[in-house]
C-alpha positions in Angstrom: 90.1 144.0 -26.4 87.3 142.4 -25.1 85.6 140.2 -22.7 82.3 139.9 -23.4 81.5 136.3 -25.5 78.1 134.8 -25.0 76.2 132.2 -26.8 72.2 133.0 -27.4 69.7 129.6 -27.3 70.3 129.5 -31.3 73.9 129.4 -30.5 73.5 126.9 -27.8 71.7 124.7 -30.1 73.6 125.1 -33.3 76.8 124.0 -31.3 75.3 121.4 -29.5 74.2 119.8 -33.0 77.3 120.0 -34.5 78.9 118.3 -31.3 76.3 115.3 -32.4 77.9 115.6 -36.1 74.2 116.1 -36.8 73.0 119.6 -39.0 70.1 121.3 -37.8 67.7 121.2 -40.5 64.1 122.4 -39.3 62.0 124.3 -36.6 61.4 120.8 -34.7 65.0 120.6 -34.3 64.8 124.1 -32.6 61.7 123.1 -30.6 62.7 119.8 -29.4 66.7 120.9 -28.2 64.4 123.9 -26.7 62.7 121.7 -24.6 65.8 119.6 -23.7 67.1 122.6 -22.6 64.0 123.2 -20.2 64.1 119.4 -18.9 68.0 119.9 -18.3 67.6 123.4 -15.9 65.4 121.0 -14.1 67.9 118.5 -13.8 70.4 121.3 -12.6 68.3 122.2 -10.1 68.5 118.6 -8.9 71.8 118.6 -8.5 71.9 121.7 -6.0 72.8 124.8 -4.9 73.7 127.2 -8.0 75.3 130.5 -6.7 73.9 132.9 -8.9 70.3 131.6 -8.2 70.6 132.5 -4.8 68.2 136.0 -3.9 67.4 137.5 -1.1 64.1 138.2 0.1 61.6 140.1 2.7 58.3 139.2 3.6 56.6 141.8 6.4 54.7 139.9 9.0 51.3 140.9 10.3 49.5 140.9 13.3 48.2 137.1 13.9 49.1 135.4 10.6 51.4 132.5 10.5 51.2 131.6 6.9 53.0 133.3 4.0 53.2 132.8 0.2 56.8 132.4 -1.7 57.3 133.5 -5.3 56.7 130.7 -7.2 59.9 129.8 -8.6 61.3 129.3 -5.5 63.0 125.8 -4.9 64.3 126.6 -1.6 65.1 128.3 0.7 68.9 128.4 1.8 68.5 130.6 5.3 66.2 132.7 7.0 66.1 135.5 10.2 63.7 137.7 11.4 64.8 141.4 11.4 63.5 143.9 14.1 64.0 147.5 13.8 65.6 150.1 10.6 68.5 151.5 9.7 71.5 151.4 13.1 68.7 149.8 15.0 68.1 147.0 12.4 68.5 143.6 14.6 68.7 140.0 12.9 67.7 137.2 15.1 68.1 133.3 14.3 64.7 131.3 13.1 65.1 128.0 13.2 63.7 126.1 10.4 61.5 122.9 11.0 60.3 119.7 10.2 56.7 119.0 9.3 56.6 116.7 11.8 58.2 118.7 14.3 55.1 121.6 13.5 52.4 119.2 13.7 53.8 118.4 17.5 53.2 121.9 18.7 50.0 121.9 20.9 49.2 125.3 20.3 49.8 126.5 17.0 47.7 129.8 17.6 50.2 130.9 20.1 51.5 135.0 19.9 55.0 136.0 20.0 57.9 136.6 18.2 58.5 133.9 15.9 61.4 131.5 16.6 60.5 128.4 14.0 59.5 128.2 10.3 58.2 125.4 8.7 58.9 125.9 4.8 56.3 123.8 2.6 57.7 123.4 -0.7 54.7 123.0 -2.6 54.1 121.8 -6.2 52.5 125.7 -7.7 53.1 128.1 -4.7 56.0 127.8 -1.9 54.9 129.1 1.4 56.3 129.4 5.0 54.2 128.9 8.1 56.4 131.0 11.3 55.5 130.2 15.3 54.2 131.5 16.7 52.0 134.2 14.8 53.6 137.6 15.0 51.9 139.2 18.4 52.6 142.8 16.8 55.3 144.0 19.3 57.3 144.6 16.8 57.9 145.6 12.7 58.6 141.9 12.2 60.1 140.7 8.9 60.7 137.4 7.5 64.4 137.9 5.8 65.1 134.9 3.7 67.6 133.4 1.0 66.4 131.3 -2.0 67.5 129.6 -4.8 64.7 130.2 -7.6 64.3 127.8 -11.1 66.5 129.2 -14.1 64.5 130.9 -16.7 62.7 129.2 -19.3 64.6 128.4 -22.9 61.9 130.2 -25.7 63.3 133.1 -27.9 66.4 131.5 -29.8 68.0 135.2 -30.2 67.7 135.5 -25.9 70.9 134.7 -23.9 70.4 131.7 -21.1 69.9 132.7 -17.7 73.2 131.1 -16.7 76.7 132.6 -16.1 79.2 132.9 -18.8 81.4 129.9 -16.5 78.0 127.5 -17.8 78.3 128.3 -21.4 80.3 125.3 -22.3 78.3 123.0 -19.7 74.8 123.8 -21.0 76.4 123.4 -24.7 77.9 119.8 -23.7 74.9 119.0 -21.6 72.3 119.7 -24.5 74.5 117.5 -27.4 74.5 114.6 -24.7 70.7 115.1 -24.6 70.1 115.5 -28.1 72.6 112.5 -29.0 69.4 110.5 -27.2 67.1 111.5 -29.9 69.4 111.4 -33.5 70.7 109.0 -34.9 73.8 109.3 -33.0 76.9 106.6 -33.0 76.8 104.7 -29.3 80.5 105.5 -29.2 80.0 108.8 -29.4 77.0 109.5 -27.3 79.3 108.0 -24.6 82.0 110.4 -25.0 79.2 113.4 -25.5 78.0 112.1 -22.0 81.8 111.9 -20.1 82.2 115.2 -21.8 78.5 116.7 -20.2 79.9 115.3 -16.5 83.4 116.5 -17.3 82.3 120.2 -18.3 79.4 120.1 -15.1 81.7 119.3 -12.7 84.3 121.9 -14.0 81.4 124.6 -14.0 80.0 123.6 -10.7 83.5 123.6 -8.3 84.2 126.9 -9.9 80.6 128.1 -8.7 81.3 127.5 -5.4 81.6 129.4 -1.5 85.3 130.7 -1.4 85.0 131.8 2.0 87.1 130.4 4.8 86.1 127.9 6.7 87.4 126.9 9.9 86.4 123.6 12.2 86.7 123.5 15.7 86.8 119.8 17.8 84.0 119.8 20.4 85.5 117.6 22.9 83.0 116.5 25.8 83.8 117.1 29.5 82.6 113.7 30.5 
């Protein structure tokens, strides 16, 4: 027994085709679901926050520098601390993250000390974070962070989807919907492909989900 079923891209592709009652015929069939494929991670991404994209991070802080480079596939970033000290000593204190508005109000952005705002720009080729104030070198300051990176890119056809096994059958719905755009496809049924896409998305994405407890308290004002 086993428990191991995956789909590689040619997989994908040849299921999502057959969901259009449409036979894949030539490489431009492979190239052009291959770039559906691409344009739909972006569209995932849209959508928000994917658990298994979620990493964690560490940028060390120097002396004087406020600004700080992200790995470029980074969307977001989810939550952030700065960490003081190693091993039993290791302390993680709150960073608050701002607006760019709120930055642009502080009078002096050259201030020293140990940073207590971030301001995260999420810029079109390289994500960066600017912390305030600049690190005054007290202390071993670290910039902690969780982000959500951008899924893999769809190229090999024998390479496996950088998705979880639970998206198999949403990717698969999601790309015959997509395809059904381009073949000549029956109206009728590009409807249903599409309900189907939703129907498999939203299955996929309440299973992918915080199962933590969470507990709400009333704040009720004295006056």
């Amino acid at each position: 027994m086993t428990a191991s079923f995956n789909l590689d891209i040619n997989d994908i592709i040849q299921e999502a085709f057959e969901r259009c009652g449409v036979d894949l015929r030539s490489g431009y069939d492979l190239k052009t679901a291959r770039r559906s494929l691409n344009l739909m991670t972006i569209e995932w991404a849209n959508r928000g926050l994917h658990l298994w994209l979620i990493e964690e991070g560490v940028v060390p802080l120097e002396l004087g520098q406020a600004d700080y480079d992200l790995p470029a596939d980074t969307i977001d970033v989810i939550d952030q601390v700065i960490r003081t000290g190693e091993g039993t000593n290791q302390s993680d204190i709150t960073i608050n993250r701002i607006s760019p508005s709120t930055y642009a109000t502080i009078p002096n952005k050259q201030a020293k000390g140990r940073p207590i705002q971030v301001w995260i720009q999420r810029l079109k080729d390289s994500p960066k974070i600017t912390v305030w104030p600049a690190p005054d070198g007290t202390e071993n300051y670290k910039f902690v962070y969780w982000r959500m990176r951008r899924i893999e890119d769809v190229s090999g056809g024998a390479s496996n989807a950088d998705i979880p096994f639970r998206f198999l059958n949403a990717m698969v719905a999601g790309l015959a919907f997509y395809m059904s755009q381009k073949l000549p496809v029956d109206p009728n049924r590009r409807a249903e492909l599409k309900m189907d896409y939703e129907q498999q998305m939203q299955l996929a994405e309440d299973e992918d989900r915080v199962k933590a407890s969470v507990r709400f308290v009333p704040w009720i004002s004295p006056y």
